[in-house]
Backbone as CSV, one residue per row, in Angstrom:
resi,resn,N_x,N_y,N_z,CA_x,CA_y,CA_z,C_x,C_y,C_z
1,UNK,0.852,-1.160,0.000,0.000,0.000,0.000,0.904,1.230,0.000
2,UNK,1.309,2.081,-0.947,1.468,3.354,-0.947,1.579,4.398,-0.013
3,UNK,2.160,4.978,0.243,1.650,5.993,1.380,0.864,7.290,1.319
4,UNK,0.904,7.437,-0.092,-0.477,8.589,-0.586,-1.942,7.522,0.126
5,UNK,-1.784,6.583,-0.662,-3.249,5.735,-0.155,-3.734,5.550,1.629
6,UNK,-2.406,5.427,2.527,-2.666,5.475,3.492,-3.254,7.170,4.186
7,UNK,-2.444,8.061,3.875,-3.028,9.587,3.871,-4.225,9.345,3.754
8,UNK,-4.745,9.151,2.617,-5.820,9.665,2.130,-7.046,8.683,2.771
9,UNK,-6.578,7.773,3.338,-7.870,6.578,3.853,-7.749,7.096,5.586
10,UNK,-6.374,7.676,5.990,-6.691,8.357,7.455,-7.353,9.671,7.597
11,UNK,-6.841,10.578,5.881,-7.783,11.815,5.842,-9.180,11.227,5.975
12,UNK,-9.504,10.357,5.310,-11.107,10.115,5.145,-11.738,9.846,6.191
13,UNK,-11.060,9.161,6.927,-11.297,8.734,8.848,-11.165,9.396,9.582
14,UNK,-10.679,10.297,9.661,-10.513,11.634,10.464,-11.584,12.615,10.525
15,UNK,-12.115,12.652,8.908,-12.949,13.485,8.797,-14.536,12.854,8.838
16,UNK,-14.689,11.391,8.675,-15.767,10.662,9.094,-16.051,11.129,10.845
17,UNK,-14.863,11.024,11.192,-14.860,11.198,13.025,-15.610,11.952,13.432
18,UNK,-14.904,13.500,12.653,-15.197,14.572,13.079,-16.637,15.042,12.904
19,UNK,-17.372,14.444,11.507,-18.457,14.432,11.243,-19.631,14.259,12.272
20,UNK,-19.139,12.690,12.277,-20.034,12.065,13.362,-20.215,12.790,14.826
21,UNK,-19.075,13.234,15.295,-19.090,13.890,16.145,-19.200,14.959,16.537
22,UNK,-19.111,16.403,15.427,-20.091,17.003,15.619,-21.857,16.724,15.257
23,UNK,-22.226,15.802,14.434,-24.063,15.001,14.318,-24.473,15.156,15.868
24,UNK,-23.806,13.747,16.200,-24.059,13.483,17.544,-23.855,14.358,18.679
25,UNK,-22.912,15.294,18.480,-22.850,16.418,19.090,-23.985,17.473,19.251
26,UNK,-24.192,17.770,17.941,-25.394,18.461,17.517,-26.775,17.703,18.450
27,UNK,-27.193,16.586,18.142,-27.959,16.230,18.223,-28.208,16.051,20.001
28,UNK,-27.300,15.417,20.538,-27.234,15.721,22.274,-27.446,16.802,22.600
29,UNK,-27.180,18.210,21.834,-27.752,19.183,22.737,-29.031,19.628,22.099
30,UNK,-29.501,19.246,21.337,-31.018,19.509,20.950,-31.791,18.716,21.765
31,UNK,-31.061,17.550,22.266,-32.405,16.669,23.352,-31.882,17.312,24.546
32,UNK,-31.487,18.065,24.835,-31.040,18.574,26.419,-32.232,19.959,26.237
33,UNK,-31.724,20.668,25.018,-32.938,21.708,24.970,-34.239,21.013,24.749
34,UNK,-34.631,20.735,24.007,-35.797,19.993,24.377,-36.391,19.060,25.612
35,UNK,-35.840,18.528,26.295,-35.511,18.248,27.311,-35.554,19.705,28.910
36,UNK,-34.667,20.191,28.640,-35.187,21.259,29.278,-36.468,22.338,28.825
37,UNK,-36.860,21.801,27.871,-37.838,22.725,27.047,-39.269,21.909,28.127
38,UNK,-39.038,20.849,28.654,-40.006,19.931,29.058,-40.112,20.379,30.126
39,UNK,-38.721,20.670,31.217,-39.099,21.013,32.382,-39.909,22.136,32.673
40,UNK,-39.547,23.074,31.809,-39.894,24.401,31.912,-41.358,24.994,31.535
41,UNK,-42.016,23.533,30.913,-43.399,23.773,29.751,-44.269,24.336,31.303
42,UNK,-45.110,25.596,30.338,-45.896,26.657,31.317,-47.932,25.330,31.296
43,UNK,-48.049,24.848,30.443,-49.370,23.748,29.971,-48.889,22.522,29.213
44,UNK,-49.133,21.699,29.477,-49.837,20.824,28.809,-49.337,20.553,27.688
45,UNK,-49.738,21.150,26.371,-49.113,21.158,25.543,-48.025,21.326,25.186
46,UNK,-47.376,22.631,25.831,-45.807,22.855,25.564,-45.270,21.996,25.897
47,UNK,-45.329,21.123,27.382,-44.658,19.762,27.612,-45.071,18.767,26.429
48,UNK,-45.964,18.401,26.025,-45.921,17.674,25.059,-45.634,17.824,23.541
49,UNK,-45.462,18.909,23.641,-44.778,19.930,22.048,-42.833,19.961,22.462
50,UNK,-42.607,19.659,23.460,-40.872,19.172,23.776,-40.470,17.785,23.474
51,UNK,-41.992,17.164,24.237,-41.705,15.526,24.383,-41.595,15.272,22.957
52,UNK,-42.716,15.376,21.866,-42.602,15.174,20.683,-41.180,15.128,19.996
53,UNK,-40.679,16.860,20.128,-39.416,16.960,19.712,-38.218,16.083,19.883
54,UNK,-38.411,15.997,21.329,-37.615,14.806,21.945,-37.147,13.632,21.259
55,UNK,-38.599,13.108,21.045,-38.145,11.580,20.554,-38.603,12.020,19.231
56,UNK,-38.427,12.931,18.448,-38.405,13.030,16.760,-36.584,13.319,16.721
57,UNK,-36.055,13.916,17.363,-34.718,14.527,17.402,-33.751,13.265,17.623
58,UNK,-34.206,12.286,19.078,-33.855,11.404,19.106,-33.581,10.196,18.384
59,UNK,-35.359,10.129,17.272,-35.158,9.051,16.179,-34.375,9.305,14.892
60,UNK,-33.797,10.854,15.139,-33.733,11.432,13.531,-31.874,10.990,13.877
61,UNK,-31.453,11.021,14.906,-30.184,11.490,15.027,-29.905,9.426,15.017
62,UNK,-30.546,8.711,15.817,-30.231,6.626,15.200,-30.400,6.923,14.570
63,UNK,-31.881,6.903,13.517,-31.566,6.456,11.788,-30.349,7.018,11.025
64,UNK,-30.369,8.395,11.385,-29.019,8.856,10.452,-27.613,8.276,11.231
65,UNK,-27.521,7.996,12.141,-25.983,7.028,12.725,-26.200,5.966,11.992
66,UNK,-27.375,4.645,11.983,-27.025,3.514,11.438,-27.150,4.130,10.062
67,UNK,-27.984,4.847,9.269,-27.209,4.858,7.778,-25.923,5.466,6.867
68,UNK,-25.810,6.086,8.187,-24.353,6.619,8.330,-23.401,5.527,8.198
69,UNK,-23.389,4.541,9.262,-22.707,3.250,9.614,-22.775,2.850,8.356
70,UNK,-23.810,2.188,7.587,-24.359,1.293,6.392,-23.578,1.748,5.167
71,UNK,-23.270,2.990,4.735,-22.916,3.327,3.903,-21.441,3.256,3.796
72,UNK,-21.017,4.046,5.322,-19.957,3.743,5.429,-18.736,1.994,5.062
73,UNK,-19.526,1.265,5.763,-19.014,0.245,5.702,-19.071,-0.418,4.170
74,UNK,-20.041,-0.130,3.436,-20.538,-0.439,2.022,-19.321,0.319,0.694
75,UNK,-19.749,1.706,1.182,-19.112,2.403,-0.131,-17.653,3.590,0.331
76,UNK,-17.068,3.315,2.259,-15.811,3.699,2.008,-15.243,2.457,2.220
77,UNK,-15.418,1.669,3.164,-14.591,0.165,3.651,-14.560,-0.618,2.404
78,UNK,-15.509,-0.762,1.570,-15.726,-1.539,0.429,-15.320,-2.986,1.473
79,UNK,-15.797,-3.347,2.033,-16.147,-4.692,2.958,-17.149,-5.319,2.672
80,UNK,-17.675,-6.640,2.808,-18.787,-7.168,2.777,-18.495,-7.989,4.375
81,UNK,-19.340,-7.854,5.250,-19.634,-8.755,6.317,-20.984,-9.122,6.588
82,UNK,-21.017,-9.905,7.376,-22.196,-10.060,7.711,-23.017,-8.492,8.788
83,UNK,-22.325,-7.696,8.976,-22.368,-6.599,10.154,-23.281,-5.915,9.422
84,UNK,-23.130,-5.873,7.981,-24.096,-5.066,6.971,-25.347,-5.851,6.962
85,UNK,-25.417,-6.797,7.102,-26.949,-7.305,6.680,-27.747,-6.836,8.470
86,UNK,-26.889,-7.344,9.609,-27.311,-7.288,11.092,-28.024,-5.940,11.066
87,UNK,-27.303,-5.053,10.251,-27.567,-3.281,10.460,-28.563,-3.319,9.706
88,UNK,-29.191,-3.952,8.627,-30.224,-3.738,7.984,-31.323,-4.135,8.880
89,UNK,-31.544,-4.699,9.538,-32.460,-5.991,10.562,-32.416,-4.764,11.271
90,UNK,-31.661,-4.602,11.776,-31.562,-3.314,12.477,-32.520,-2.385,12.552
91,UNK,-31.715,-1.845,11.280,-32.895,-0.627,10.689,-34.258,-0.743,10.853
92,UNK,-34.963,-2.388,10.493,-36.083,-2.527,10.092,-36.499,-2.772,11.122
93,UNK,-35.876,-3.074,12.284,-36.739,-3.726,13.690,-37.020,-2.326,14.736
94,UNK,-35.943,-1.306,14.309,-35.578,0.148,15.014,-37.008,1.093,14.283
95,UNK,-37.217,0.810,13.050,-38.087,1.516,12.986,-39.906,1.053,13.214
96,UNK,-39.646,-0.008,13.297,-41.113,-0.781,14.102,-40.762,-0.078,15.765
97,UNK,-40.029,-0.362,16.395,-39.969,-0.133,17.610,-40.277,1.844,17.832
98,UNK,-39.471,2.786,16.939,-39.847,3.726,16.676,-41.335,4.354,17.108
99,UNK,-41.723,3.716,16.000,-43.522,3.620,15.574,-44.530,3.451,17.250
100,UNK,-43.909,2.765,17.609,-44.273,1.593,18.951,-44.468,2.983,20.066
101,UNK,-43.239,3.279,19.764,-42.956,4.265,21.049,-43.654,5.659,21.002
102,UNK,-43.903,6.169,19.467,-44.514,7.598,19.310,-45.869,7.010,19.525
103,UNK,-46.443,5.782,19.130,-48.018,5.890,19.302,-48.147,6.005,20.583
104,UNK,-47.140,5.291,21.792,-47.399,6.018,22.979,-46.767,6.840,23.404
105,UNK,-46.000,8.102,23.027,-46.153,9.142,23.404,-47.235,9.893,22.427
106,UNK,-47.759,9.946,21.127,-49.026,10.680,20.810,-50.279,9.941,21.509
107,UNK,-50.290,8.847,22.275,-51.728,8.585,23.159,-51.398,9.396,24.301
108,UNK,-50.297,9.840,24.875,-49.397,10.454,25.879,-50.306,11.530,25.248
109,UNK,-49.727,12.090,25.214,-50.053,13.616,24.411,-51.683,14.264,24.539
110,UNK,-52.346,13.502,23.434,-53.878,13.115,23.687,-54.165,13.332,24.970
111,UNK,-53.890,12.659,26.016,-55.001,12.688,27.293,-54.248,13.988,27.898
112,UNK,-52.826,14.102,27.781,-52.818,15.205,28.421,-52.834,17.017,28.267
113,UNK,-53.328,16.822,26.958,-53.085,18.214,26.427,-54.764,18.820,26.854
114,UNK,-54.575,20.369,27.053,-55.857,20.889,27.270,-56.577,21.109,26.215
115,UNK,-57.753,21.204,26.331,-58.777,21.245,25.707,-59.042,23.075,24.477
116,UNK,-58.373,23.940,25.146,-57.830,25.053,23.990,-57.214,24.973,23.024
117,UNK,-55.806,23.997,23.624,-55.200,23.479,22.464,-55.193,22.296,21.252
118,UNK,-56.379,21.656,21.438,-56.486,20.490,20.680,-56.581,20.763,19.483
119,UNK,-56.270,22.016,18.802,-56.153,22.070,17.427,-54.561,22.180,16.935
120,UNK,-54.185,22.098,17.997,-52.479,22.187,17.614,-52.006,20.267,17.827
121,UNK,-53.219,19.760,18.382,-53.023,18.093,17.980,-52.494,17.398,16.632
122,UNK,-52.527,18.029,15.930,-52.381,17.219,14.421,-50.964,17.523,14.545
123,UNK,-50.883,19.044,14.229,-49.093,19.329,14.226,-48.297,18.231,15.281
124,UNK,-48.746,18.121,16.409,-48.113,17.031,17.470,-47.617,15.459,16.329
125,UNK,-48.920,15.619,16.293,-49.267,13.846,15.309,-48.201,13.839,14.359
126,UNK,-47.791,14.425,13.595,-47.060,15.307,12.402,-45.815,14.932,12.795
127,UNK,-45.610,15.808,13.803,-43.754,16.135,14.269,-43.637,14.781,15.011
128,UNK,-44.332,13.953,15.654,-43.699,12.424,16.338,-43.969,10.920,15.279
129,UNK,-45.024,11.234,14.602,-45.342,10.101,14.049,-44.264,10.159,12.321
130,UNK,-43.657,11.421,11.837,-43.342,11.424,10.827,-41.571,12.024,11.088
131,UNK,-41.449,12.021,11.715,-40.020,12.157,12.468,-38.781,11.450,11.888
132,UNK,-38.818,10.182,11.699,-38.020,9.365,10.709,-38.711,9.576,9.261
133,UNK,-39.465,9.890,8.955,-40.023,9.722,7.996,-38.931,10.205,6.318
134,UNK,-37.926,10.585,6.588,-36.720,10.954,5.700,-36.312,9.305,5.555
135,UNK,-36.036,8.857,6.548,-35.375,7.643,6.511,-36.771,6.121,6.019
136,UNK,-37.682,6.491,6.327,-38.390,5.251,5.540,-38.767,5.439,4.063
137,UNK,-38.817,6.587,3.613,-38.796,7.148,2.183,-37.353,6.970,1.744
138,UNK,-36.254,7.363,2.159,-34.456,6.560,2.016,-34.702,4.971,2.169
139,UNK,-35.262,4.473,2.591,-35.040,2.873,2.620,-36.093,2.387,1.473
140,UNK,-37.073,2.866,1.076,-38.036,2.208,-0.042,-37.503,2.737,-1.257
141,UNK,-36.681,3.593,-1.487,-36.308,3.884,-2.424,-34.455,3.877,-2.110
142,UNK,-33.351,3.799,-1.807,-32.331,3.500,-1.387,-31.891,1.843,-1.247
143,UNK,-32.257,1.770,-0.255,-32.101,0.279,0.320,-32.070,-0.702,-0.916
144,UNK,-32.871,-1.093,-1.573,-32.486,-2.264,-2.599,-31.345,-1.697,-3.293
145,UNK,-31.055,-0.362,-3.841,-29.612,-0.274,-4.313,-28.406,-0.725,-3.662
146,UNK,-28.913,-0.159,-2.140,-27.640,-0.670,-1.153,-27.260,-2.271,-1.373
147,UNK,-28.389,-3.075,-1.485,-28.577,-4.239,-0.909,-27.790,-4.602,-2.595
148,UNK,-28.347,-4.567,-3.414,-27.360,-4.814,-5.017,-26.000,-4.430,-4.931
149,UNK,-25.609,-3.341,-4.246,-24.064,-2.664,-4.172,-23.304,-3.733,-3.018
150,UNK,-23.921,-4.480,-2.098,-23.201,-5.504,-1.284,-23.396,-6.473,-1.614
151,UNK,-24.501,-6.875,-2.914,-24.294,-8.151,-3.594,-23.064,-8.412,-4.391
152,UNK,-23.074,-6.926,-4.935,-22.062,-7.213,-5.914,-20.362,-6.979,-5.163
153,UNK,-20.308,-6.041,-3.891,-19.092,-6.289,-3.443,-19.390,-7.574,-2.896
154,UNK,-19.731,-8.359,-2.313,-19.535,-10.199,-1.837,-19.061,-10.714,-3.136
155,UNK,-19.656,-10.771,-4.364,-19.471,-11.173,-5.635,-18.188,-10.574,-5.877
156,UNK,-17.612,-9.815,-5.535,-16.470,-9.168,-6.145,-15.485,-9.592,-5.527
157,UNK,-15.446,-9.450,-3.622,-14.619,-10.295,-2.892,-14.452,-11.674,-3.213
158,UNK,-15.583,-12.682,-3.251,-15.476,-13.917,-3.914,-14.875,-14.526,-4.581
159,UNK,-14.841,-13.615,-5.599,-13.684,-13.341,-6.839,-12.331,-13.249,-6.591
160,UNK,-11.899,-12.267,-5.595,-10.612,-12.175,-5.435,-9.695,-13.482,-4.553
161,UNK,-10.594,-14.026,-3.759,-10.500,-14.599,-2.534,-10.187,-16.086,-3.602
């Protein structure tokens, strides 16, 4: 291996790092404000107009780590393992569980919001139930490419091996 090639595969890792870590960075202090946005709610709603945020901020910041991960391992590692298919299962079991959890925080929501505000209910419904919703529109349209691009790197390793 070259030592331009090594540069350039630690530049690329360095700057994956840094990425990730400001995301996740980012994203930890949006659930702290929101989060403190909860303690502080003056009704009803505003606590449940944080909580929402909460776990929309929360689901937005996993899906984008594991497809972060997925890609990574796919189209910079050019690897095939089995770790790629686990992360797909993943994906698909994370976003059932997702689903699971906003219907009870929007039944959450529901009983406890006042009765002035129940027209700001839908927007609630909106911001928790459609929260990933980038990432299940990326997987019905994405995902089988992914899934062809690690057929064909296994097929390609195969080959070499």
């Amino acid at each position: 291996m070259s030592k331009s090639s090594v540069s350039k595969n630690w530049k690329s890792a360095i700057g994956l790092v840094i990425f990730f870590a400001l995301f996740c960075g980012g994203s930890i202090y949006y659930m702290f404000v929101d989060y403190g946005r909860m303690q502080a709610a003056p009704s009803g709603f505003d606590y449940c107009n944080a909580l929402c945020d909460l776990i929309q901020n929360a689901g937005y910041a996993y899906f984008a780590l594991i497809a972060g991960l997925v890609c990574h391992l796919i189209y910079d590692k050019r690897k095939y393992s089995k770790w790629i298919i686990r992360l797909y299962y993943l994906w698909g079991a994370s976003l059932l569980i997702y689903f699971i959890i906003a219907g009870f925080v929007f039944n959450f929501s529901v009983t406890h919001i006042e009765v002035e505000h129940i027209a700001g209910l839908s927007s609630l419904a909106k911001k928790v139930l459609l929260g990933p919703g980038v990432f299940i529109i990326a997987g019905y349209f994405i995902v089988p490419k992914i899934l062809r691009d690690t057929q064909k790197l296994k097929e390609e390793l195969d080959l070499t091996v």
